[in-house]
C-alpha positions in Angstrom: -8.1 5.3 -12.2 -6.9 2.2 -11.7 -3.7 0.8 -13.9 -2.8 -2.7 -15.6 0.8 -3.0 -17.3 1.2 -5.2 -19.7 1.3 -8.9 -18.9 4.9 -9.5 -20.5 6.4 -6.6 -18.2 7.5 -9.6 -14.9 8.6 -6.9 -12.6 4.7 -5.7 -12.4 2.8 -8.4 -13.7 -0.1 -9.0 -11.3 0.3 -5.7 -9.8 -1.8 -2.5 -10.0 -1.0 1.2 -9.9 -3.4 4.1 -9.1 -3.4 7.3 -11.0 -5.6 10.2 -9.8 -5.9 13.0 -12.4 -2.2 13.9 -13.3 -0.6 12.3 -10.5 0.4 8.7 -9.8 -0.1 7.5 -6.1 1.6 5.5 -3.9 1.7 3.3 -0.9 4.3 5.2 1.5 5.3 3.2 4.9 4.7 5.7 7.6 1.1 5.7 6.1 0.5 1.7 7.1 -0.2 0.7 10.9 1.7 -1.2 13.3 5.0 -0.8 11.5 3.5 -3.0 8.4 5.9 -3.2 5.3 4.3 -2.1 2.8 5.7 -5.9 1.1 2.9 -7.3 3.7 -0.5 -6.0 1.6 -2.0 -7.2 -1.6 -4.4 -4.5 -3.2 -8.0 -5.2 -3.8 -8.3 -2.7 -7.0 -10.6 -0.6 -4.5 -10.0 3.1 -4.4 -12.1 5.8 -2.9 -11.8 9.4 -2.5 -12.6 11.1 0.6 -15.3 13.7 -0.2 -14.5 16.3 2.6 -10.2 15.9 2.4 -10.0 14.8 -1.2 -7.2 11.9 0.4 -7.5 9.0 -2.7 -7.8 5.6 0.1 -7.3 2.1 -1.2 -8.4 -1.2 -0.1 -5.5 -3.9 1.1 -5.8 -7.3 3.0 -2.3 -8.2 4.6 -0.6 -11.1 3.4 1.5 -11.8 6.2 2.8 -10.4 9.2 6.3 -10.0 10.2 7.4 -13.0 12.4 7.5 -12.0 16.3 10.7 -11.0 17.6 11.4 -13.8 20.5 11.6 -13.6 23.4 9.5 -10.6 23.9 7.9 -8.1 21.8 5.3 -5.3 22.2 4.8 -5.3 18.3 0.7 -6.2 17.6 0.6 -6.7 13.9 -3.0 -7.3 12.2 -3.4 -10.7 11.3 -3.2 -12.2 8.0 -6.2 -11.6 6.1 -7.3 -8.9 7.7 -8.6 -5.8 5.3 -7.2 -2.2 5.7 -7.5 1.0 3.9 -4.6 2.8 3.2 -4.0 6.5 2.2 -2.1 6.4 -1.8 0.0 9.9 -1.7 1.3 11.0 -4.8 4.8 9.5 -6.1 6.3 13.2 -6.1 5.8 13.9 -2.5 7.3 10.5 -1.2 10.2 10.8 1.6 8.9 14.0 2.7 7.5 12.9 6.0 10.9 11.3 6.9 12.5 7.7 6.0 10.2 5.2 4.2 9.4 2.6 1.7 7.0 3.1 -1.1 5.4 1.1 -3.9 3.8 2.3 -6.9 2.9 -1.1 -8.6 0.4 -2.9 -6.2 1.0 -6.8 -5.8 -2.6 -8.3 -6.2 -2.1 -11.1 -4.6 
């Protein structure tokens, strides 16, 4: 299920969260690819469950992509607009994998 807060709330005003039975979900960073932040990705809304894992997946197109460290860099970052789909894990098992950045409320835009 998809979550709206309330429109007066500005810290998560135009932002979604997922909740899936119980649990709420969230974007963790070692979940995105190329070493995306997880500021980078606006959420669509979309959320589908994977019928043979039970993983909950969401929809995201990225916003922008980190700026190229110069000279060099082996760093390919999927360009702006491009559309992903991202696995939401629940907000209680976050930081188990090792270091990372989470979000809960999903910007929209």
């Amino acid at each position: 299920m998809v979550l709206q807060s309330d429109p007066r709330i500005d810290s998560t005003r135009g932002a979604l969260a997922v909740q899936h039975g119980p649990q709420i979900l969230c974007v963790e960073s070692v979940d995105l690819p190329d070493n995306l932040d997880v500021d980078a990705l606006a959420f669509s809304g979309e959320v589908s469950t994977d019928a043979t894992t039970g993983q909950v997946v969401g929809t995201f197109t990225v916003r922008e992509t980190p700026e190229r460290v110069w000279p060099y860099t082996t760093d390919e970052y999927p360009a702006a607009g491009t559309q992903i789909h991202v696995p939401l894990r629940p907000y209680s098992t976050w930081g188990n994998r090792g270091p990372a950045t989470m979000r809960i409320w999903l910007p929209t835009a």
